[in-house]
N, C-alpha and C positions, 0 to 999 in steps of 0.2 A: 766646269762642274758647278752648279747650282747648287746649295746648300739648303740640305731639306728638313724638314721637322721632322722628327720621330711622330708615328702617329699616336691618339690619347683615345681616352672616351672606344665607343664601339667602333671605333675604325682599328685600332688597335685589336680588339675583341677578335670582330668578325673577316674573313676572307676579301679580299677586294672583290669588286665588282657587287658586294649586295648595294638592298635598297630600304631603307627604312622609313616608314611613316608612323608618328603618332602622334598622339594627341585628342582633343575633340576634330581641330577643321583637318588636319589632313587624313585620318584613321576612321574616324564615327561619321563621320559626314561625305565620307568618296564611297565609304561602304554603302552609306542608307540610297546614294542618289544610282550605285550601281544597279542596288535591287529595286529602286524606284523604274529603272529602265526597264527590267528583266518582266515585271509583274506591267508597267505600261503594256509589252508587246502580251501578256496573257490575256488582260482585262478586255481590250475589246472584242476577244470571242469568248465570251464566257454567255452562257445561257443560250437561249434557243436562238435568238435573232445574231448568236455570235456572229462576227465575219471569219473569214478566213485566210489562214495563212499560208504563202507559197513558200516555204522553206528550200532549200536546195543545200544537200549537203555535202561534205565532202569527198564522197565519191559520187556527183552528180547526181544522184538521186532528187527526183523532184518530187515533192508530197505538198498537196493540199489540202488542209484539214483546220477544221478547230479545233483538238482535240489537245489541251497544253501537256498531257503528256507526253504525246509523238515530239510533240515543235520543240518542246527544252530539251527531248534526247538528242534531239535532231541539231540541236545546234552550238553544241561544242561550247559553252560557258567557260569561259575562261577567269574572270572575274572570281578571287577565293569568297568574294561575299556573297555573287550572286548563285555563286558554284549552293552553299547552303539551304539554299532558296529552291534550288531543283532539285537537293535531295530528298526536301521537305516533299517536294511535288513525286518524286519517285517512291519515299515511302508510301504515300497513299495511294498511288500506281500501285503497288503491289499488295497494299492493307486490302482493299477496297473495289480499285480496278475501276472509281470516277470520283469525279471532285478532283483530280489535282489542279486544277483552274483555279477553282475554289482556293486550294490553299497557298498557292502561290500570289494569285490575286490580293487576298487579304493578307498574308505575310507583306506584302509590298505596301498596303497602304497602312499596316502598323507603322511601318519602317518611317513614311514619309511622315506619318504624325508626328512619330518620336522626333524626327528632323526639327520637326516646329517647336516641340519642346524644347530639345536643345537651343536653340535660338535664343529661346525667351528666355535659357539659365538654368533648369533643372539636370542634373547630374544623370549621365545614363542610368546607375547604380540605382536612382530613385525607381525612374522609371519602369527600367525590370522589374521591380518590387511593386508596381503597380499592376504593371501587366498580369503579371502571375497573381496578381487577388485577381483581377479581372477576367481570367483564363476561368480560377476556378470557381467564381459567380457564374461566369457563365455556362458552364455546363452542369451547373444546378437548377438554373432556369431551365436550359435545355431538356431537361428530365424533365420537367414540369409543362413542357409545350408540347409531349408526346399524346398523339392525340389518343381518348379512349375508345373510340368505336372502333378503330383495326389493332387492337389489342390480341386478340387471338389471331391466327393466321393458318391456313391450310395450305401449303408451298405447292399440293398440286392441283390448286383450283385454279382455272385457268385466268376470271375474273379479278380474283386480288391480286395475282401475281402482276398482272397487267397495270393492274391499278399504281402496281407501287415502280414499278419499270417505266412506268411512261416518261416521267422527267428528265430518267436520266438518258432514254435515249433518241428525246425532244433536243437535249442540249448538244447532239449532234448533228441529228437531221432532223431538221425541223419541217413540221408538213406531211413526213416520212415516217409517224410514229406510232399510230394505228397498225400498217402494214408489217412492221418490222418486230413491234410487240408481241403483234399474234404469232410471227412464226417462231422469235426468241423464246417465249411461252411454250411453245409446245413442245421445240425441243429441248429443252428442261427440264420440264416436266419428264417428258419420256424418260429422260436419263437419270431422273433423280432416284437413286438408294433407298432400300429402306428408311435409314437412318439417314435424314437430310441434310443433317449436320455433315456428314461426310461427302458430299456435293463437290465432282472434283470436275472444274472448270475446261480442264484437257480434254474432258467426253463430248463437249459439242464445238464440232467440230464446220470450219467455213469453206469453202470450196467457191471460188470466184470464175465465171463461166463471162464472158464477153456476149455482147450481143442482148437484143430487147430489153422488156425494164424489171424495175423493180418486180412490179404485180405480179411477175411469174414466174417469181422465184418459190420455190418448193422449202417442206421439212424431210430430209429421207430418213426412215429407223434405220439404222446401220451407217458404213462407209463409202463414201463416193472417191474414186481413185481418178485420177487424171490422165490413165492408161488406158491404149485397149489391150485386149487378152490376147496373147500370144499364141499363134495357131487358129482353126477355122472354127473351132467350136465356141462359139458368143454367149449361148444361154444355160445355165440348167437349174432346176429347182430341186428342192428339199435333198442337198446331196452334203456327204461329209467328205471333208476340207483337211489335206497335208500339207504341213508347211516347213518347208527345208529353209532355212538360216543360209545356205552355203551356195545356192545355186544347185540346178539341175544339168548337170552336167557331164562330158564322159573322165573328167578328169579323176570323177570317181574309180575310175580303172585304172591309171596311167601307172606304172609303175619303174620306179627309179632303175636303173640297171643296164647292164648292155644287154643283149642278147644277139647273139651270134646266127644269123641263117646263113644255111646253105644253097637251100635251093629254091626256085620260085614259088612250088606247092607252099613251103611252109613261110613265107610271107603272107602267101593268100590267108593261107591257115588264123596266120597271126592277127590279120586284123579283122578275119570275122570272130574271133574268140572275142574279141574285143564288143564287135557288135553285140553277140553274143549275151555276153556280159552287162548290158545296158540294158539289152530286152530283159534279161530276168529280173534287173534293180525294177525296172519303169511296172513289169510286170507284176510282182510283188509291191508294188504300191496301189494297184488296180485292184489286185487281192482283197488288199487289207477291205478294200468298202469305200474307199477315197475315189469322189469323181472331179475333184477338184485339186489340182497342185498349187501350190503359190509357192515362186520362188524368191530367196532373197537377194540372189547374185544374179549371174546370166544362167543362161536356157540355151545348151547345145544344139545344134541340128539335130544331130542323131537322137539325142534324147528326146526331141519334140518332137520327132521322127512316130517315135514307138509311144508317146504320148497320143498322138493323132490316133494312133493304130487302137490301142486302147481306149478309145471316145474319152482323155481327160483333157477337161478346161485346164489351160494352163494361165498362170498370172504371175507376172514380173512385179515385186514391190522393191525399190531397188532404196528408198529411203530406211534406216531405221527405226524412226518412230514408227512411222506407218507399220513397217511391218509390227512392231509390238501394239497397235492401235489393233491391227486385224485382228492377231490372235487373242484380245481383250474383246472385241467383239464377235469371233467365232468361238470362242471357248478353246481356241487351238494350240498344241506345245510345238515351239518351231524345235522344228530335231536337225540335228548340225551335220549330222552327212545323211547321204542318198541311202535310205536302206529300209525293210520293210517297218513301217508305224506301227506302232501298240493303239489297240481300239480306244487308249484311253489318250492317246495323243490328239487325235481325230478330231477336227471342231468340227463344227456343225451351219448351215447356212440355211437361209430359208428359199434364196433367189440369189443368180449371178448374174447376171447380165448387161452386156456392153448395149450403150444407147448413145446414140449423137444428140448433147444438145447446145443448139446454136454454134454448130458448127465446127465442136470440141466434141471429141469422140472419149467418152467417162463410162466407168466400170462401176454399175453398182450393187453391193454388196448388202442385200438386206439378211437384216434377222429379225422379226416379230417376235418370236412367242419367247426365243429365249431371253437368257438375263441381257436386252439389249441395252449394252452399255454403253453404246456410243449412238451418237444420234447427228446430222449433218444439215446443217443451212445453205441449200444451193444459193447461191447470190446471183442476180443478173444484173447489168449493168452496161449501160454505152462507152463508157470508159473505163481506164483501169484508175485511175485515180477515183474516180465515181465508186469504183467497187474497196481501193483500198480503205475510202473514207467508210463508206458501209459495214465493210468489216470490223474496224473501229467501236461502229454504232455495237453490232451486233457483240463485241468484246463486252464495249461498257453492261449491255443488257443481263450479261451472259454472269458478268461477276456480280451484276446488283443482284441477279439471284442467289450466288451465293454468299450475300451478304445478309440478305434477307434470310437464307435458311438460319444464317447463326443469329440474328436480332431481325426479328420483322418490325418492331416499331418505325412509325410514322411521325416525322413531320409537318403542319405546314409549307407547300412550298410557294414559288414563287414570291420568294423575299418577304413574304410574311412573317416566318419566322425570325429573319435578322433584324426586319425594326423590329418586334417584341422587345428581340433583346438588345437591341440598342436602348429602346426606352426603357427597358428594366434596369440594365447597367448603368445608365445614366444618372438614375434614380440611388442607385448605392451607391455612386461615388460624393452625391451628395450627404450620405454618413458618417464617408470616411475623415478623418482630418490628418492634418500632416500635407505634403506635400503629392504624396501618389494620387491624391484624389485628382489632380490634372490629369496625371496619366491616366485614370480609370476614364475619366469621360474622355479622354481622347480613345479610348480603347473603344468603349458606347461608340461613339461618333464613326468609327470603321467601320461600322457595319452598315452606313448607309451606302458603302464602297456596291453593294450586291445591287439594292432596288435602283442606286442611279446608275449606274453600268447596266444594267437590264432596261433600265428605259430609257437609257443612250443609246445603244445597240438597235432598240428599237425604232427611233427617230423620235421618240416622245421627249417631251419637257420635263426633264430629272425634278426640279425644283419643286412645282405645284404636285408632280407625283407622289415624292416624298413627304412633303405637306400632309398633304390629303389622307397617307395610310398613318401617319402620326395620329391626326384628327381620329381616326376611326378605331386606331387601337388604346387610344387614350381613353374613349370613352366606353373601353372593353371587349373588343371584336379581334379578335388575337386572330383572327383568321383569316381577315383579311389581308390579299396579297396585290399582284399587277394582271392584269389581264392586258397581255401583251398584243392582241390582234387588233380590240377596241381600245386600249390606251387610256383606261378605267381602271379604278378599283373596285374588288371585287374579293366574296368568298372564295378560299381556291376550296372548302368541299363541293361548292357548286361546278368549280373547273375541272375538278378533278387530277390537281396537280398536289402531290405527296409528293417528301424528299425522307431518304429512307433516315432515321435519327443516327445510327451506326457511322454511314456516313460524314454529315452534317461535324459529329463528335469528333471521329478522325482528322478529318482537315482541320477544324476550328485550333485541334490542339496542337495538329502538328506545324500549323503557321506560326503559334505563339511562340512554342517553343524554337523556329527558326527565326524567328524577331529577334526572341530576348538572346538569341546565343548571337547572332550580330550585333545587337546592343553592347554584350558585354568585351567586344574587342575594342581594346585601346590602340593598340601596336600592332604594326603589320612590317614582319621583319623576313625578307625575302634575301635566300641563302644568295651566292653567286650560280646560277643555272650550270650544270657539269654540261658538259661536252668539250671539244676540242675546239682548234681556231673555227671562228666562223666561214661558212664557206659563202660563195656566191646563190643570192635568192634565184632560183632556176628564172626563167625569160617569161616575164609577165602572159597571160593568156589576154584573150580579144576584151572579155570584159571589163577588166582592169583597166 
């Protein structure tokens, strides 16, 4: 027997098996170089010339995208610092619905300045205190760089809307943003409320069709189902629409019980009452004025039977949003068993009909005139990644709209706006005194993180680029940005590149505030993990 020490200090404290780090080098410093990693793999697809990411996740799923929202969910961050840093990027996923690039990007290059600071000596504690003047200089200028000529805004002009969409879903597909604009624009617009402010993102709806390209991809007013219609009948216009929740089915008759026969007539008997019984439900639905079923379960024989007989379209929606999507765009009440509809259940359809395109057989449900509240982006596409990315695209467009109905202000974009304010910040931090005045201009100096990452990406020279819009904004040309094709600087209102300010606000704050909450961890104290003995790691796969 070996004679052991009583344990002292946190060993004592805590459970065997934790792990503790702190300090500056082991705590502040594994934190900043984790997110320094995390925001590395965003930064080179940020902006239109981004590259792309082949993520594969853990259940095989393979995505390629630039989109730093997909690729951080996608990939399982493990790291408690970096984990910060994606949820920075997931808040504005869901504020916003673009820019998390954005704000993961520059959360990472705070991080790594802050790194430098430490180095030279200055206390984290400084620095947050820097940051945070620096945050909110900065979205004071920001107000101030709001341009005044798209100060008003019409959300269903097809024009500005376009105008202010382009960026953000250039930083997708690039090349691809004329074609995608106009049809994101329209259906929008179609679907947008009254009140714009109430603009609900769920109504435009994507539907991805394999086969030809982009160019011929459609906007349809109504819903496109990925089904064909159940039974022989494909088409009918201006007909109203039942909708059963439960399936059309004979179970509607079935009833619990024995029943005792005797003799053969009254089996016969029995199960044509049954038939019976289904002809008069199917029939009383034909009554009502309904040339259209749509079911939400299965569709009997027999009831599709005396459906046919009765000339009704029938349709399987066997999802439940959809089906709650239909009845939001036919005006229709799903009623929960098989029995005759009240007129006031009854939605309404303008056109049904099943059409094969590219070789997917889809059902589509238009409504015109009425409150059509859903609207549908057919996508076409050679691939299914080609179309997921597209999707994507069309997401980001889909929410800058309704970002733009709650603040249409404008930006500056293409990095015009970020030197602004690097050289404004830079400029107030030489008023400050004290020690944060490092921080500030290291804060200023982040923002070059946007124009040389955009003319990296591009193959341009960061250096003389950065240069040169210095030059031009110093001597008062706030509006100048990159013109990323010729590798010039250039007016972006001559480019026509806006970033919406709503945006721009969002990220910028929601990085500061995941810097400085990384900043401000000293100790990183990890419990002992629960579970039981560890078992054997299952038998490596091929890649491995």
């Amino acid at each position: 027997m070996g004679f052991q020490l009583p344990p002292y200090g946190l060993q004592a404290m805590l459970k065997e098996g934790h792990r503790h780090l702190s300090g500056l080098e082991e705590a502040v410093l594994k934190n900043i170089d984790a997110c320094k990693e995390l925001s590395g793999i965003t930064r080179t697809s940020l902006g239109p010339n981004g590259m792309n990411k082949m993520v594969i996740n853990h259940l095989d799923k393979l995505f390629v995208t630039n989109d730093a929202g997909t690729i951080v969910n996608e990939l399982e961050v493990q790291h408690p610092a970096a984990k910060l840093l994606v949820l920075a990027g997931k808040a504005q996923q869901e504020e916003i619905g673009d820019g998390a690039n954005l704000t993961i990007s520059f959360a990472g290059e705070l991080l790594q300045n802050a790194g430098e600071l430490i180095r030279m000596g200055l206390h984290p504690s400084e620095i947050v205190s820097g940051y945070t003047k620096a945050i909110n200089k900065t979205i004071e200028i920001l107000e101030a760089l709001v341009d005044k000529d798209f100060e008003k805004m019409d959300v269903r002009n097809k024009d500005e809307v376009v105008t202010r969409m382009k960026a953000a879903v250039a930083s997708k597909q690039f090349g691809l943003e004329d074609v995608l604009c106009s049809l994101i624009a329209d259906a929008c617009i179609q679907v947008c409320p009254k009140n714009p402010a109430n603009f609900n993102v769920d109504n435009v709806r994507v539907v991805k069709l394999l086969g030809s390209s982009l160019h011929n991809s459609t906007v349809v007013r109504g819903m496109v189902l990925k089904n064909d219609a159940v039974g022989n009948i494909k088409r009918v216009e201006k007909a109203k629409v039942a909708v059963f929740a439960s399936g059309v089915d004979t179970s509607a008759t079935e009833t619990k019980g024995t029943v005792l026969i005797h003799s053969a007539e009254q089996l016969e008997t029995y199960s044509k009452t049954e038939e019976a019984k289904v002809e008069e439900l199917i029939k009383a639905v034909a009554d009502s004025g309904a040339k259209v079923v749509v079911s939400g379960g299965s569709v009997g024989e027999m009831a599709l039977h005396f459906c046919e007989r009765f000339k009704l379209m029938v349709l399987k929606i066997s999802s439940k949003f959809e089906l709650r999507r239909f009845c939001r765009t036919t005006g229709a009440v799903a009623l929960l068993k098989l029995s005759q509809p009240n007129p006031d259940d009854l939605g309404y359809v303008d056109s049904i009909s099943v059409q094969e395109i590219g070789g997917a057989t889809v059902t589509i449900v238009k409504n015109e005139e009425g409150g059509n509240s859903v609207s549908t982006v057919v996508l076409r596409g050679s691939t299914d990644s080609i179309l997921d990315d597209l999707e994507r695209a069309v997401d980001d467009g889909v929410n800058t709209y309704k970002a733009m109905c709650r603040d249409s202000r404008v930006v500056p974009g293409a990095a015009a706006t970020e030197i602004e304010l690097a050289r404004r910040v830079k400029e107030f931090s030489f008023k400050e005194t004290g020690l944060d005045q490092y921080a500030i201009a290291k804060f200023a100096e982040s923002f070059e993180m946007v124009p040389k990452t955009l003319a990296e990406n591009a193959g341009l020279n960061a250096m003389e680029i950065i240069s040169s819009l210095y030059a031009e904004h110093s001597s008062g040309n706030t509006r100048v940005g990159i013109d990323l094709e010729e590798g010039v600087c250039k007016d972006v209102s001559n480019m026509r590149v806006w970033d919406l300010y709503i945006t721009k606000f969002f990220a910028l704050k929601y990085a500061a505030d995941a810097a400085c909450t990384v900043l401000r961890v000293d100790q990183i104290i990890m419990a002992k993990p629960a579970g039981g003995p560890k078992r054997d790691p299952p038998a490596g796969m091929d890649e491995d």
